[in-house]
C-alpha positions as CSV (number, residue, x, y, z in Angstrom):
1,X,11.9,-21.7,-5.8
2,X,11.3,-19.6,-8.8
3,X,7.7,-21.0,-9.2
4,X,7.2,-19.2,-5.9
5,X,9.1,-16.5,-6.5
6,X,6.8,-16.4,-10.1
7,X,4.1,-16.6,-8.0
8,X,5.0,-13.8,-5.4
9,X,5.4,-11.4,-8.2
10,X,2.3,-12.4,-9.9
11,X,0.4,-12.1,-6.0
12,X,2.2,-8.6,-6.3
13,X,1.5,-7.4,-9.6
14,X,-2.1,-8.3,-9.4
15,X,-2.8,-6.5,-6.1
16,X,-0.7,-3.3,-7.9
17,X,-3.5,-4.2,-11.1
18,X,-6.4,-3.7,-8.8
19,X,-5.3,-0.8,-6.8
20,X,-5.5,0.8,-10.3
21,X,-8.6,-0.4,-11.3
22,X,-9.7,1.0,-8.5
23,X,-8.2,4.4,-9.2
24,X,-9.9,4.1,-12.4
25,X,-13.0,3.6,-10.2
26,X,-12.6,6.2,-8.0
27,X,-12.1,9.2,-10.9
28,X,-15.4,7.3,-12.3
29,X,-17.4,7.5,-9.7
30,X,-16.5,11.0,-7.9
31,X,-17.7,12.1,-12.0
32,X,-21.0,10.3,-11.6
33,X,-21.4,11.3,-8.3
34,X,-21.2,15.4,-9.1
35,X,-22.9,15.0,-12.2
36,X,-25.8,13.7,-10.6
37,X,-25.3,16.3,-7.6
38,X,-25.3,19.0,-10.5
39,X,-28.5,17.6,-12.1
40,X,-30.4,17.8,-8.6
41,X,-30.6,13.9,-8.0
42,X,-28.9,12.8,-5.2
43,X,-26.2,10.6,-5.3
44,X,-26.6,6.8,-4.6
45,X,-25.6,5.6,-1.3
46,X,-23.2,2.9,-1.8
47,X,-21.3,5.6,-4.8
48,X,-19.8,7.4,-2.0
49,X,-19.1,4.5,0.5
50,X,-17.6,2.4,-2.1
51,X,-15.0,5.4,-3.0
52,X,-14.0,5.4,0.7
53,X,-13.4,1.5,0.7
54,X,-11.6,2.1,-2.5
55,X,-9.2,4.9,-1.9
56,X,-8.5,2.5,1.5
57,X,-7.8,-0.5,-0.9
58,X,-6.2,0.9,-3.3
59,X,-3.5,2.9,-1.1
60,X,-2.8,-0.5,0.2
61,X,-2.9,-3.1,-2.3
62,X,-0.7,-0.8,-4.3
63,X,1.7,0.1,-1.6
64,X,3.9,-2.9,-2.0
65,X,4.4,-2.8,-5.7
66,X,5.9,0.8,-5.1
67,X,8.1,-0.3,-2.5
68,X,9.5,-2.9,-4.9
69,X,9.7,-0.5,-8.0
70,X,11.2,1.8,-5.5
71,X,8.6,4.5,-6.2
72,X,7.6,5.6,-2.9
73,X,8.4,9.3,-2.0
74,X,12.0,10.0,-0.4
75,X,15.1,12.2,-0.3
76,X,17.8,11.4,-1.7
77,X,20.0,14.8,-0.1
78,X,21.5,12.9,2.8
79,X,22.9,9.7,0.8
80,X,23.8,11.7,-2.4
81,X,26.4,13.7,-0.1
82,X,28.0,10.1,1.7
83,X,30.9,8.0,0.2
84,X,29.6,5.0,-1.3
85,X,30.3,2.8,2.3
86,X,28.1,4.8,4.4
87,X,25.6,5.1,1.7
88,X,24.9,1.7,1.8
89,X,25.1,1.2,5.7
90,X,22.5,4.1,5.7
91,X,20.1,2.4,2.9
92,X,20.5,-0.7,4.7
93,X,19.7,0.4,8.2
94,X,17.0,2.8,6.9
95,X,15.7,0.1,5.0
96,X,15.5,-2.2,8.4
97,X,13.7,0.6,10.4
98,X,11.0,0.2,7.4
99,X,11.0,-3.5,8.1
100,X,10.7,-3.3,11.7
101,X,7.9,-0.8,11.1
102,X,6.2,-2.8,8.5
103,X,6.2,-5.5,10.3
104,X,4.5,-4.1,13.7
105,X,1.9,-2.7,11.7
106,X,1.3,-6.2,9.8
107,X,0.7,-7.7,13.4
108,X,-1.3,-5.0,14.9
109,X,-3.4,-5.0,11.7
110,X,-3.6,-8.5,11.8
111,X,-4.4,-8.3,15.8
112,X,-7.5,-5.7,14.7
113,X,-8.8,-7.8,11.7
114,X,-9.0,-10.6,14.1
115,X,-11.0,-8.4,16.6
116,X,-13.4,-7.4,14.5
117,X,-13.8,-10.9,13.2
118,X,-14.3,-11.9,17.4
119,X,-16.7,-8.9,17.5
120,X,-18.4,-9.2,14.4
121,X,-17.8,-5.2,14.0
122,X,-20.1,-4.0,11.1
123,X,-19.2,-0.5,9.4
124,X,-22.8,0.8,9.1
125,X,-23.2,3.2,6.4
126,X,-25.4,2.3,3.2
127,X,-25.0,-1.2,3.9
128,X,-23.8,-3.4,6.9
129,X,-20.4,-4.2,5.7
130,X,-18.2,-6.7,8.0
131,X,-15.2,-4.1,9.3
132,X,-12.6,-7.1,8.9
133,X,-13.1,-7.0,5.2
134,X,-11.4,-3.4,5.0
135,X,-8.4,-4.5,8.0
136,X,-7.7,-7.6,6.2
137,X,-5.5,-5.4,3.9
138,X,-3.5,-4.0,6.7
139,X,-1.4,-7.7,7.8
140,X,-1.5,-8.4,4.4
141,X,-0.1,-5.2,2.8
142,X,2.2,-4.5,5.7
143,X,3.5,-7.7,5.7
144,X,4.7,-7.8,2.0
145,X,6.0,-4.1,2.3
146,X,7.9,-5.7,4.9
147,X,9.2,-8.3,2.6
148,X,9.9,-6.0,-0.2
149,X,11.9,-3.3,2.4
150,X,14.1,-6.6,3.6
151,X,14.9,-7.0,-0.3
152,X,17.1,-3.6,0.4
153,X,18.3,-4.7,3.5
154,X,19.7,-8.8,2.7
155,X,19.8,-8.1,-1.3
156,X,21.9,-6.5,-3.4
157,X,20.3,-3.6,-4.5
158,X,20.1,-0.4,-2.5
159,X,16.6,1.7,-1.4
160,X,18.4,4.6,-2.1
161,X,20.8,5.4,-5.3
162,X,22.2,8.5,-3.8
163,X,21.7,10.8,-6.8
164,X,20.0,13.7,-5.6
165,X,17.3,15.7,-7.7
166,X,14.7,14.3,-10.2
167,X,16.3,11.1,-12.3
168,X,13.1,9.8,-14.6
């Protein structure tokens, strides 16, 4: 069990390494790409397709990481006011909401990568590019959110501490 729990968190960690490699490439080629604007060239084709397809990755592969590290965007005003009881029944069951949600979208992404496999959808811009290359992140970034939101729910730490304000 903990060689697969070593090698969940390594599946993790190196999608989380990759979505900022690609943030990396992002401010790299968004700097090429006006530079070369600003110099009267135009910019190459793929440049600006490949920044699309990155800022699509990289929102994705990094997604699950942040749920885990907890370091998505929420408020903490509602559970900072409950008693300690209802602030965990409140984590918990917002927590399972996320997992229901997560867990929809896994399958309908999963559902649409398969379609687009069945159709052999192209996205045509400054190459053919098979579509089920970019949806194939949907099942499998949903579906690990999932995983990392039913931490919150079945484990014993909470998605929400319940201290209100900025706590870095």
């Amino acid at each position: 069990m903990a060689g697969l729990n070593r090698l969940y968190l390594g599946i993790l960690y190196a999608m989380a390494g990759i979505a900022g490699a690609m943030l990396v490439w992002l401010m790299i080629s968004v700097v090429v790409s006006v530079t070369m604007r600003n110099l009267g060239l135009q910019p190459f084709a793929w440049l600006f397709t490949s920044s699309e397809y990155a800022i699509l990755y990289m929102t994705m592969l990094g997604a699950p990481w942040l749920v885990r590290e907890k370091g998505h965007v929420h408020i903490e005003l509602v559970t900072a006011a409950l008693p300690g009881p209802a602030r965990r029944i409140v984590s918990r069951t917002v927590a399972a909401i996320c997992v229901a949600v997560c867990a929809m979208l896994a399958w309908k992404g999963g559902e649409l990568m398969l379609t687009n496999i069945a159709r052999n959808d192209l996205d045509v811009r400054a190459y053919y590019f098979p579509k089920w290359i970019l949806t194939a992140a949907f099942p499998v970034s949903f579906g690990l959110m999932a995983v990392e939101f039913a931490r919150f729910v079945f484990g014993d730490d909470l998605l929400h501490s319940g201290e209100a304000g900025i706590h870095e």
